[in-house]
N, C-alpha and C positions, 0 to 999 in steps of 0.2 A: 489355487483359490486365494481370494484379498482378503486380509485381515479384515474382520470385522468392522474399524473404524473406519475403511474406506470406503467409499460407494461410490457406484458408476451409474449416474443420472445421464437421461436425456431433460435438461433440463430447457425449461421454457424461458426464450426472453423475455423481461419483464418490461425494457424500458432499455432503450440508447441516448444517453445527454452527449451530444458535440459540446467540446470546450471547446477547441480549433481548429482548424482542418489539419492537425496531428493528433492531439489528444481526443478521447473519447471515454465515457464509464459505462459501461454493460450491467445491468441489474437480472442476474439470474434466478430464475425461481428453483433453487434445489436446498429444500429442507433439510433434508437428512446430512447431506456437507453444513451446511450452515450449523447446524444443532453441534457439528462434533470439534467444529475448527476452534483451532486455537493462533493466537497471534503467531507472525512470522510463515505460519503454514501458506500453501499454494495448491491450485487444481492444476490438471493436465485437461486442455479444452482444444474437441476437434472444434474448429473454427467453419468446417463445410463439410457435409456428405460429400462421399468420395473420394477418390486418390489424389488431388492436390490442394493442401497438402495430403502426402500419407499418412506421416505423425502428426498427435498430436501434442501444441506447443502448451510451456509450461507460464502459468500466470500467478502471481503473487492474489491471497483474497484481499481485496483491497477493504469494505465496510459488510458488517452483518446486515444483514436487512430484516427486520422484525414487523410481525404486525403492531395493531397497537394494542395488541395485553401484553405485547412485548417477548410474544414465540417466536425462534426466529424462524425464516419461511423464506433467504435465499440470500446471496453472498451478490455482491458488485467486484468490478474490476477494471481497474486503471489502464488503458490499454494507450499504445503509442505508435502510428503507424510508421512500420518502417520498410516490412516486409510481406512476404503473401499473405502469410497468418494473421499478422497485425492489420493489416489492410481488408481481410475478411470482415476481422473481428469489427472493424470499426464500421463495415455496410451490414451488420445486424438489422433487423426490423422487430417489433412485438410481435410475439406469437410463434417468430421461428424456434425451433427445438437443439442444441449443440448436446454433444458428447459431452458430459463433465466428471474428468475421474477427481477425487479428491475428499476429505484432506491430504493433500501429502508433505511431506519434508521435518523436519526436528522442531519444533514448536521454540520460539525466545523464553528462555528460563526468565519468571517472572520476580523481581526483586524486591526484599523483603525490606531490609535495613537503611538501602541507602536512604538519604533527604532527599534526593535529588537524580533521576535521570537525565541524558540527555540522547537526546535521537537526532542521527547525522543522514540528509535527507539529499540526495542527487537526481532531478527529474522526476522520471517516472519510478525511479526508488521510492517514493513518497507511499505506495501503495503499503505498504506492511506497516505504516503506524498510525494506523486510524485505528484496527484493533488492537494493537500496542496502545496506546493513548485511554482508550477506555477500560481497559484492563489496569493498567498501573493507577489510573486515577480514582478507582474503585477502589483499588488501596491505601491511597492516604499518599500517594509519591507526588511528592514536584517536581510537572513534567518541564523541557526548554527542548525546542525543534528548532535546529539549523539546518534551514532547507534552503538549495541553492538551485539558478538554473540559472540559462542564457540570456531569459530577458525578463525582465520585470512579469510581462504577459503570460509567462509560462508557469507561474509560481501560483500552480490551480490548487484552490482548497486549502488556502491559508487561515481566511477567516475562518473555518472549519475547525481550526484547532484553537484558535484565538479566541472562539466561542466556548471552550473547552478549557478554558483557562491554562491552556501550556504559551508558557514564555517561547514567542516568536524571533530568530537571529534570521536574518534574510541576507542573501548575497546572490547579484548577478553580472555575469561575461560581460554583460554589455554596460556598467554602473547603472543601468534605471531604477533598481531598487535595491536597497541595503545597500552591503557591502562592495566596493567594484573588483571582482572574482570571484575566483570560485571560494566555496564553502567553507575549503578549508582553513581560509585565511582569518578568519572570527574564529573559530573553532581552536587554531591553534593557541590566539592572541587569552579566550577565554581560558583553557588549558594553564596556561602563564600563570594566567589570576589566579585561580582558582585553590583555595587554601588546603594546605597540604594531606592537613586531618579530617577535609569535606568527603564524605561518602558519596561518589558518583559512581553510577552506572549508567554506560555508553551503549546505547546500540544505533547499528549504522547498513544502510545499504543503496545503492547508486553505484555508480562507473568505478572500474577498477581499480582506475590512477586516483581517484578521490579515498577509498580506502585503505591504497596504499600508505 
């Protein structure tokens, strides 16, 4: 039997936005995950009735989605086509129904004292600090997102946070925008500065070698 805080919805699509013919956000209608998730957490989503895939792949919740008295009433998700699963996920339509098991995974410990968060952002890593973001900023934290990708073009939902009042560091592969590299190259340079007795907390997720 699942713990309580987990639920398996057949949840409804609510909604597919193409960013570009890689990226995509799914807007799921599953109340009862949305109600319990907490930042960092993920569902497990069959992506199609049927044996392929057999499993179902695991997805970061990328934004709560609430009505407007502000219940929440379904989770979105960052999705990046790369393989069957992600290539399903991004030929969704409204109305179809996915398997959604979730919340799952260790929720980001929410921080109390620092002045200052920073969140380290790789692609499609980007999905877990949008409820990060709203979470810390309900608490009085200054947030700063260094988020990096390949090309200027791919650096979706920036305004998003900029709207959000979190300090924006940009860096892409190909120099079009911010910094020319990857992420970590500001990241480090700001670490440098960064005065010894400043209370920061870090959180971070994207490619391996970037966390490394």
């Amino acid at each position: 039997m699942l713990p309580r805080m987990i639920v398996d919805e057949q949840a409804e699509v609510l909604g597919n936005r193409t960013l570009s013919a890689e990226y995509n956000v799914v807007t799921l209608g599953a109340a009862s995950i949305a109600s319990a998730a907490r930042p960092g957490q993920f569902v497990m989503i069959k992506t199609r009735p049927g044996l392929e895939p057999l499993l179902r792949r695991p997805f970061s919740i990328f934004e709560i989605v609430r009505a407007a008295d502000g219940t929440p009433i379904g989770v979105s998700i960052l999705n990046k086509r790369i393989g069957i699963g992600t290539g399903q996920l991004f030929e969704v339509r409204a109305g179809d129904r996915l398997g959604c098991l979730g919340p799952l995974g260790q929720p980001w410990p929410l921080v109390e004292t620092p002045t200052t968060a920073w969140m380290v952002a790789g692609g499609v890593g980007l999905a877990p600090f949008a409820t990060l973001t709203e979470a810390l900023a309900a608490r009085g934290v200054a947030l700063r997102l260094f988020y990096g990708a390949r090309r200027g073009e791919d650096l979706y939902y920036a305004d998003w946070f900029t709207e959000r009042g979190v300090d924006l560091v940009l860096a892409t592969e190909d120099g079009s925008r911010g910094t020319h590299g990857r992420i970590t190259l500001p990241l480090d340079a700001a670490l440098r500065d960064a005065p010894h007795d400043a209370p920061i907390a870090i959180y971070c997720c994207g490619p391996t070698p970037m966390m490394q």
